[in-house]
N, C-alpha and C positions, 0 to 999 in steps of 0.2 A: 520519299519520292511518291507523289500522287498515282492513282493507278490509271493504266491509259484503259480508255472505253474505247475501242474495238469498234459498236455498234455505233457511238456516236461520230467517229472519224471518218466510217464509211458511211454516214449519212453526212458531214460537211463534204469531204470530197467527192465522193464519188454519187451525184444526184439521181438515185436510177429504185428503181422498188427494191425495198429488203427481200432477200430470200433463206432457205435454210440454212446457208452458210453463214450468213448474218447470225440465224438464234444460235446456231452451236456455239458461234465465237459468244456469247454474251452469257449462254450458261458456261462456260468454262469461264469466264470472267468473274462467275457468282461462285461458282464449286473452289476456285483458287482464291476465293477473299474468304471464304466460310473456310477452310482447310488454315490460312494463316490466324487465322483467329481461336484455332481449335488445334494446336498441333498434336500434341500427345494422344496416345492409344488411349482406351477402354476413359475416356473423360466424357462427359456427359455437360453441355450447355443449356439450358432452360434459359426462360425472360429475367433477367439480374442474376443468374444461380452456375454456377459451375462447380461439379464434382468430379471426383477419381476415385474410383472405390478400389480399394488396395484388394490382397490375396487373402486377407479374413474380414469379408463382408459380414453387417450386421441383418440385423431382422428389416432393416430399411428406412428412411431419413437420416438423420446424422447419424446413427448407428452403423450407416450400411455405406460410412464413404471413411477415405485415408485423409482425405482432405476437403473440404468445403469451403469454398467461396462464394460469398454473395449474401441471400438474405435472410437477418438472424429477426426472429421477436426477442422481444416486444420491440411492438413501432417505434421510430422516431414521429413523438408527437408533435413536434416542429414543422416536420413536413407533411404528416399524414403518410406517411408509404414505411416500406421495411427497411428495416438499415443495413447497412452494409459491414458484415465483419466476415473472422475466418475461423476453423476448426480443423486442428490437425489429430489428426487418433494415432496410436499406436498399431502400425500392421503387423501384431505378431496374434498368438493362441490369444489374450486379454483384449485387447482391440479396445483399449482405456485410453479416456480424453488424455490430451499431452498438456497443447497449450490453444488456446485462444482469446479470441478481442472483438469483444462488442460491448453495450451499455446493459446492465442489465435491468437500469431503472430507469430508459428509454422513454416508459408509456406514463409514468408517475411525473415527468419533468415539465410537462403542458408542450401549449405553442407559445411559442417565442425562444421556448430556452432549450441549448442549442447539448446535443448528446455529451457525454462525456465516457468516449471506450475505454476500457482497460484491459492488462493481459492478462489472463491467469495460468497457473502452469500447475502440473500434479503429476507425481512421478507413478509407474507403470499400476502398484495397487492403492490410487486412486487419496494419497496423498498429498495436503497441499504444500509444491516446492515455494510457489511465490505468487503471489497475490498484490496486484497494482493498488494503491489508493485511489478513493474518487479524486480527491483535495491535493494530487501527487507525491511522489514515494511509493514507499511499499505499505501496504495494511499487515503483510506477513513478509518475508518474517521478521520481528522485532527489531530495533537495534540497541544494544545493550550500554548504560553507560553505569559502571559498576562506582559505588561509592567506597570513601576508605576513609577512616576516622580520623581526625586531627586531633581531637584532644588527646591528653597523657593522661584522665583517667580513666579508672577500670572499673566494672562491677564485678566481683570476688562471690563465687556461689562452689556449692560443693555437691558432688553427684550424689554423696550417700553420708554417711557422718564419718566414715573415717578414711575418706577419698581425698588426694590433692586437690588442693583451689585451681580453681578454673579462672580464668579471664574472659570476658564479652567487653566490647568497646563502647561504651556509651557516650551519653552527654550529661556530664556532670559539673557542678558551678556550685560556691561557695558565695557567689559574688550577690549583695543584695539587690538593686533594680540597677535599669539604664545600662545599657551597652553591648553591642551584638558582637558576638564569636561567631565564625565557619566550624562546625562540629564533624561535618561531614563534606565531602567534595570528590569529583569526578569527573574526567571527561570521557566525550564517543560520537559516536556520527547522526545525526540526524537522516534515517533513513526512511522514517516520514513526517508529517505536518506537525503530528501531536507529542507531548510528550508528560509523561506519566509519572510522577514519583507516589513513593506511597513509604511510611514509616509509621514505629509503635514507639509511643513515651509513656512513662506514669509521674506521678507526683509524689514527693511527701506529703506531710499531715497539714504544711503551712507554705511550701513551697509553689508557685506555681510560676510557669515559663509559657511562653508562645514561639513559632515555628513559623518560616518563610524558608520560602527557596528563591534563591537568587540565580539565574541563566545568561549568561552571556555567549556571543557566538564570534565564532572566526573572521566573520564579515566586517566586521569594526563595529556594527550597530549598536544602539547603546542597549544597557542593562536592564534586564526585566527581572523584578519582584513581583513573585505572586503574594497574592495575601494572606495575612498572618492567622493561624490556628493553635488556638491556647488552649492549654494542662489545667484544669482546677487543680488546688491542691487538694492533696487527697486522693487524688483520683488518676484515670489513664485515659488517654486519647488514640485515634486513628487519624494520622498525618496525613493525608491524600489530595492531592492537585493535579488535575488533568487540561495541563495547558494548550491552547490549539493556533498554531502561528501561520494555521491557511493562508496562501497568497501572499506572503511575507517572503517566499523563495529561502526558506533557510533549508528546504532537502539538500542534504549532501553537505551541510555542513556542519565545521565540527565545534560542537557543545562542552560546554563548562556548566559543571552543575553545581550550586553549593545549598549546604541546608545551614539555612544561620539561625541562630535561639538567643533568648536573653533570658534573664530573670526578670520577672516582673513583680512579684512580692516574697516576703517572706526573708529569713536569715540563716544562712550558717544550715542548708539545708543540699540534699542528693535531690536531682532530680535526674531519672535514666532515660533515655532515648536508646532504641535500638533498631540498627536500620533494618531497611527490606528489601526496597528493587526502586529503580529507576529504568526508565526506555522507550523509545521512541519507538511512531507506530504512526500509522495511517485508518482512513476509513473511507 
């Protein structure tokens, strides 16, 4: 409902000179529009800024409020002026940020290009619970999509010389060129844009293999191959692909991961692979 003016009703109707009774009505018309814009005690409004400083105030700025509204740095370069976010603290003896939302690479982004807020959260000593990606998702915390070997063989090592054989899962192949096996595979959630595998191989003396990972997603989309990273023989490699599917909308959905290998030269030879981590992440 609009608010009724007082002063201006008694100057349509009633054509006659203003008197005190006129200003009283119009500051009480101003004191109840200031009061509904400001309800709660001990809160404090500035030009864009509103605070509440809780029952363990700081040394003063966001230190010295429970909550903060209004204008955070760095600028929105888009606009030129301050941006608008929020800061919630902890009202107890630590009075540690909780959670809040603004850009914090606001002044880096120029004009034309447009903020991008995120929330962050950290639990009472000042650890991170959760961290927004720019690109969407989360940057923290990870999401894990754990691998599990498909092949049936084994790499056979022994702690000391007169310990039981041990088993590690590898990727090992008899087969001489041409033809790709899944050695490894996994699903989990995409809970941000990128996603990260990383694996150790070595080679025999004449063997040598190459490495791709294959992703597919619950969405129907088709199949993504990243590209292929090869074992000299002789030798040992670092697997690592950090794939980044910004703007694709796969957050929140759920990942299929496979690590596929072949032989590429060589006979009648081991070659071991042994995994390490895969997971999704944001930035």
């Amino acid at each position: 409902m609009a608010d009724i003016d007082p002063y201006s009703q008694i100057q349509q109707l009633t054509p006659r000179p203003t008197s005190i009774v006129d200003a009283i009505a119009e500051s009480k018309r101003i004191a109840e529009a200031i009061m509904r814009s400001n309800p709660l005690r001990n809160a404090r409004v500035d030009d864009g800024l509103m605070v509440w400083r809780g029952n363990y105030a700081g040394s003063g700025g966001l230190a010295d409020s429970y909550l903060w509204i209004g204008e955070f740095s760095p600028r929105d370069a888009a606009l030129d002026k301050q941006q608008r976010g929020f800061l919630l603290t902890r009202d107890d003896p630590k009075h540690a940020a909780a959670l809040w939302m603004y850009d914090p690479f606001a002044d880096s982004r120029g004009p034309g290009n447009p903020l991008r807020q995120t929330l962050q959260m950290k639990d009472a000593d000042g650890a991170q619970i959760m961290s927004e990606a720019q690109g969407g998702g989360t940057a923290f915390p990870f999401g894990i999509v754990p691998l599990y070997g498909t092949a049936s063989s084994y790499y056979l090592i022994r702690t000391d010389a007169g310990a039981t054989l041990k088993q590690l899962p590898v990727f090992g192949s008899y087969r001489v060129t041409g033809g790709q096996r899944t050695y490894y595979e996994g699903y989990g959630a995409m809970t941000g844009h990128r996603l990260r595998t990383y694996l150790f191989g070595n080679s025999t003396s004449t063997g040598v293999f190459g490495v791709h990972i294959q992703v597919s997603f619950d969405d129907g989309s088709a199949t993504f191959f990243s590209g292929r990273i090869d074992c000299a023989a002789g030798g040992s490699a670092d697997f690592l692909w950090d794939l980044d599917f910004a703007g694709q909308g796969k957050v929140g959905k759920r990942v299929h991961v496979r690590v596929v290998a072949e032989i590429l030269s060589g006979s009648d030879e081991w070659c071991l692979f042994f995994p390490g981590y895969c997971y999704s992440y944001g930035q």
